[in-house]
C-alpha positions as CSV (number, residue, x, y, z in Angstrom):
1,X,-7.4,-21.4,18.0
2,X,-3.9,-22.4,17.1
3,X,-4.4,-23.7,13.8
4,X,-7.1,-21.1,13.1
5,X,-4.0,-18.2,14.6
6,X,-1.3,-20.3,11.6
7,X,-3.6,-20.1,8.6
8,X,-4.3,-16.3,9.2
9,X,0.0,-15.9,9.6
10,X,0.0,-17.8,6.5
11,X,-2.7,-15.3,4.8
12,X,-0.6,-12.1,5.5
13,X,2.2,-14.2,4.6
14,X,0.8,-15.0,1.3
15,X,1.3,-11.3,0.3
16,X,4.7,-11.6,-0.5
17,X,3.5,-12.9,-3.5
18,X,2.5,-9.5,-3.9
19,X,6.2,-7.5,-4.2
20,X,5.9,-5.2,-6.7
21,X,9.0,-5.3,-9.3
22,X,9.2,-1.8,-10.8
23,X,6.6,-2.1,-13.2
24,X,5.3,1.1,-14.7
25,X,1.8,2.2,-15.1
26,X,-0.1,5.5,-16.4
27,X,-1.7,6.0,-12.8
28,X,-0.9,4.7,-8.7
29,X,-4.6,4.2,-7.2
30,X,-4.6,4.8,-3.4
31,X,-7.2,3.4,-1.1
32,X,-8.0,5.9,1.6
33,X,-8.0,5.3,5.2
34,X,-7.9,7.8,8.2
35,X,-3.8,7.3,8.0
36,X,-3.6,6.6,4.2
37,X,-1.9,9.9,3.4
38,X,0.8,8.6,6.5
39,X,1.1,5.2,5.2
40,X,-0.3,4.2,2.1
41,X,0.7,8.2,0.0
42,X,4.0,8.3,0.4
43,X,4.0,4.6,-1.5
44,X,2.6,6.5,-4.4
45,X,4.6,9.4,-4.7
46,X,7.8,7.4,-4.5
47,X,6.5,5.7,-7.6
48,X,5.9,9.0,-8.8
49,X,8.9,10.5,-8.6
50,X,10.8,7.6,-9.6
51,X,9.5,7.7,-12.9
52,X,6.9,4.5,-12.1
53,X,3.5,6.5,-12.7
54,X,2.5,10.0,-14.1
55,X,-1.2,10.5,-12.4
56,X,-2.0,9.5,-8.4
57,X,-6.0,8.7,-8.2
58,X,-6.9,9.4,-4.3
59,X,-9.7,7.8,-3.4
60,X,-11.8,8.0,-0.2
61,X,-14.8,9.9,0.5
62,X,-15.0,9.4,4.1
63,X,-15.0,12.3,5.9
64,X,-12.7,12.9,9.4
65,X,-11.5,15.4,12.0
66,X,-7.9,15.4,10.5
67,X,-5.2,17.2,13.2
68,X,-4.3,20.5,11.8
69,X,-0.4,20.9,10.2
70,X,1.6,22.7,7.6
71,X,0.2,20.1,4.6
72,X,-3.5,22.9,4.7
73,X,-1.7,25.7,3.9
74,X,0.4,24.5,1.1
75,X,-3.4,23.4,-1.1
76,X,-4.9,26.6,-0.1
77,X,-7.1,27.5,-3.0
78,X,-6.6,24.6,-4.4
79,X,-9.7,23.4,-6.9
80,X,-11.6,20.5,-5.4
81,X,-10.2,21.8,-1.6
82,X,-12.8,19.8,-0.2
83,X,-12.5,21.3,3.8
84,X,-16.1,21.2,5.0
85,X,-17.5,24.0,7.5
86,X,-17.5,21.3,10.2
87,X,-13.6,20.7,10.1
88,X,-13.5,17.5,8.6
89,X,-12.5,16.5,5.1
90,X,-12.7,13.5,3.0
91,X,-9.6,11.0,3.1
92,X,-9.0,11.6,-0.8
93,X,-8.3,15.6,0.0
94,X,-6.4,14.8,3.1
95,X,-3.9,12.7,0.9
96,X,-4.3,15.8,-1.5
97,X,-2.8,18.0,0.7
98,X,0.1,15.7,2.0
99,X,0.6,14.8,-2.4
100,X,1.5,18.5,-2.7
101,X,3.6,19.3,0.0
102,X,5.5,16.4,-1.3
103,X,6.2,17.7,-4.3
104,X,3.3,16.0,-6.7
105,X,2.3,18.6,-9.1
106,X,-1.6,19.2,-9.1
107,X,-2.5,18.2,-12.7
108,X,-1.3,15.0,-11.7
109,X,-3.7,14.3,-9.0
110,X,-6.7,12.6,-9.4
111,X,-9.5,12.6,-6.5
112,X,-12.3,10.6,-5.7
113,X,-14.5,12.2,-3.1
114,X,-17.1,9.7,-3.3
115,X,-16.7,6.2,-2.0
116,X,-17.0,5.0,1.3
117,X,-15.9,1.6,0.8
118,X,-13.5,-0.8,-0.8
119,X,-15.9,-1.5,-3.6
120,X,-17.2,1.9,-4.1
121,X,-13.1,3.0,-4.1
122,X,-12.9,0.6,-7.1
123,X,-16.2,1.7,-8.9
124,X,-15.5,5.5,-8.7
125,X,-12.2,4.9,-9.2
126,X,-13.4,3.9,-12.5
127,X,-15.5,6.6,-13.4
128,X,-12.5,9.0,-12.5
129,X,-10.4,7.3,-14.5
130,X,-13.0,7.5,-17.2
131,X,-13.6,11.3,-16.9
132,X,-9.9,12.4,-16.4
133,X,-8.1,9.9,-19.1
134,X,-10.5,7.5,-20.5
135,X,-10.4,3.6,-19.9
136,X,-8.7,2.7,-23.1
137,X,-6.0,4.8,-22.6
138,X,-5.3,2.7,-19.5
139,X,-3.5,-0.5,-19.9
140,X,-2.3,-1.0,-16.2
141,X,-2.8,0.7,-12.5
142,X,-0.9,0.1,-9.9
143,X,-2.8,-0.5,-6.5
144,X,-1.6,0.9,-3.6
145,X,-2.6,-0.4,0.1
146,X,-1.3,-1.7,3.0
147,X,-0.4,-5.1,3.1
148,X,-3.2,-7.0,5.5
149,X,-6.0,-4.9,3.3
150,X,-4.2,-5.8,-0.1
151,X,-5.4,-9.7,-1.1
152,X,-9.4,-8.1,-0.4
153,X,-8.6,-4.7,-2.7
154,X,-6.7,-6.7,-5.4
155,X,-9.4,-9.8,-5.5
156,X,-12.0,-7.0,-5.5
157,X,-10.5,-4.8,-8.1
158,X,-9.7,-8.1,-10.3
159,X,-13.3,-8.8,-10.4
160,X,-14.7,-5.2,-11.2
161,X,-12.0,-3.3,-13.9
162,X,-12.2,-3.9,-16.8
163,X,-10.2,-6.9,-17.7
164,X,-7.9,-5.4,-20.3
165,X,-6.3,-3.4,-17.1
166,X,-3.8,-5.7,-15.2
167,X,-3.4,-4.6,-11.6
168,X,0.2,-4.0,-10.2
169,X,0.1,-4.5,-6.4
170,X,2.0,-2.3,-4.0
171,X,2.5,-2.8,-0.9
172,X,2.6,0.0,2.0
173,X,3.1,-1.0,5.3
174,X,1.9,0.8,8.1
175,X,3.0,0.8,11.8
176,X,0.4,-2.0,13.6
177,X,-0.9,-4.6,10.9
178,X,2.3,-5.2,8.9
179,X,3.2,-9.6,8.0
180,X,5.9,-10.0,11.4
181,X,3.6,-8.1,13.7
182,X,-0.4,-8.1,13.1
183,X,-1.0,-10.5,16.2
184,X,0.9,-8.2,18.7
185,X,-1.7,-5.6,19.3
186,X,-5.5,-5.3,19.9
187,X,-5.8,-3.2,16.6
188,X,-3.6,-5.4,14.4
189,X,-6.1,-8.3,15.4
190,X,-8.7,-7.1,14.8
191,X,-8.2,-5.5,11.3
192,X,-7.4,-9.0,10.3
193,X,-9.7,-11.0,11.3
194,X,-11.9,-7.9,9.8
195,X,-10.5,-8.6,6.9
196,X,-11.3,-12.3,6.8
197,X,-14.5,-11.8,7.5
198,X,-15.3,-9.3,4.6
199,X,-13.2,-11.6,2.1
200,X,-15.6,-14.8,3.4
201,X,-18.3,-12.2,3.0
202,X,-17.2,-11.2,-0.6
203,X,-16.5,-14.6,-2.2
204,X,-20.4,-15.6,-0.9
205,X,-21.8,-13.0,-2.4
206,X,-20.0,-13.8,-5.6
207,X,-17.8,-10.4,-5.7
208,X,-14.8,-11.9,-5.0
209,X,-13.0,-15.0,-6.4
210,X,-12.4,-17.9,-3.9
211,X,-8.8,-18.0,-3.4
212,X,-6.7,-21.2,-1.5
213,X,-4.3,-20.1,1.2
């Protein structure tokens, strides 16, 4: 268990190979999650307002029971105000909301209502990209995730954008699964070995390159 425990430190490790070095890009894609727009947004709109990216693509189409707060009111009428009649909304408009009250202007915003996983964020992300400012006018993107999901989003948006688009990573780091404390809770655990198992998953199935840790 102990060896197996040091290779999976040295994985998470590994991502500060990742640090992202001011780069610019035309657009910040962020990978939705149920606390994406607590964690991963704010990432992006730092970039944004420092000048690093002039469109934020949202993407997550999973739908959640998201705890009421000031961030509704601010998109009210807001086109693509995804809020179903159930109460729940889709991770891409939950970020929407937080984007604005933020300060992100709306014609900057992107969304992606439609994917329900990793791959499907990078395949939709595409076709929004596509639709909103065409492929060839987009040289670079800068991927925004947290750090134990970001070698699986970068290895699996490496494999399907187009390879004229070089992918900036950007770290966010959240509160449980961050590199010096993962292996101190239940849910940093298993996230990562989650992880591991999708990546081995992945690189079978020929989606993913094989990577060396």
């Amino acid at each position: 268990y102990q060896v197996y425990f040091n290779v999976i430190k040295e994985y998470l490790n590994n991502n500060l190979l990742y640090e992202y070095n001011g780069e610019t890009a035309p657009c910040a894609l962020v990978l939705g999650s149920t606390k994406a727009h607590i964690y991963r947004l704010p990432k992006a709109v730092e970039l944004y307002k420092a000048g690093k990216v002039s469109k934020i693509l949202l993407s997550g189409g999973a739908k959640w029971e998201f705890p009421s707060d000031d961030d509704f009111s601010i998109a009210e009428g807001f086109p693509g105000c995804a809020a179903c009649p159930e109460g729940k909304m889709s991770e891409a408009d939950r970020m929407m909301f937080t984007a604005l009250k933020m300060g992100v202007s709306p014609e900057d915003l992107l969304l992606d209502n439609l994917s329900m996983t990793t791959i499907q964020n990078m395949v939709c992300s595409l076709v929004t990209l596509e639709q909103s400012i065409r492929l060839y006018n987009v040289k670079e993107i800068i991927l925004v995730t947290t750090s134990y999901h970001m070698r699986r989003s970068l290895g699996l948006a490496r494999m399907l954008f187009p390879k004229w688009i070089r992918i900036i990573p950007c770290i966010a780091e959240d509160r449980n699964t961050r590199r010096d404390n993962w292996w101190q809770t239940e849910i940093g655990n298993k996230r990562v070995y989650n992880e591991i198992d999708l990546m081995i998953h992945y690189i079978q199935k020929g989606i993913m390159e094989d990577f060396e840790i």
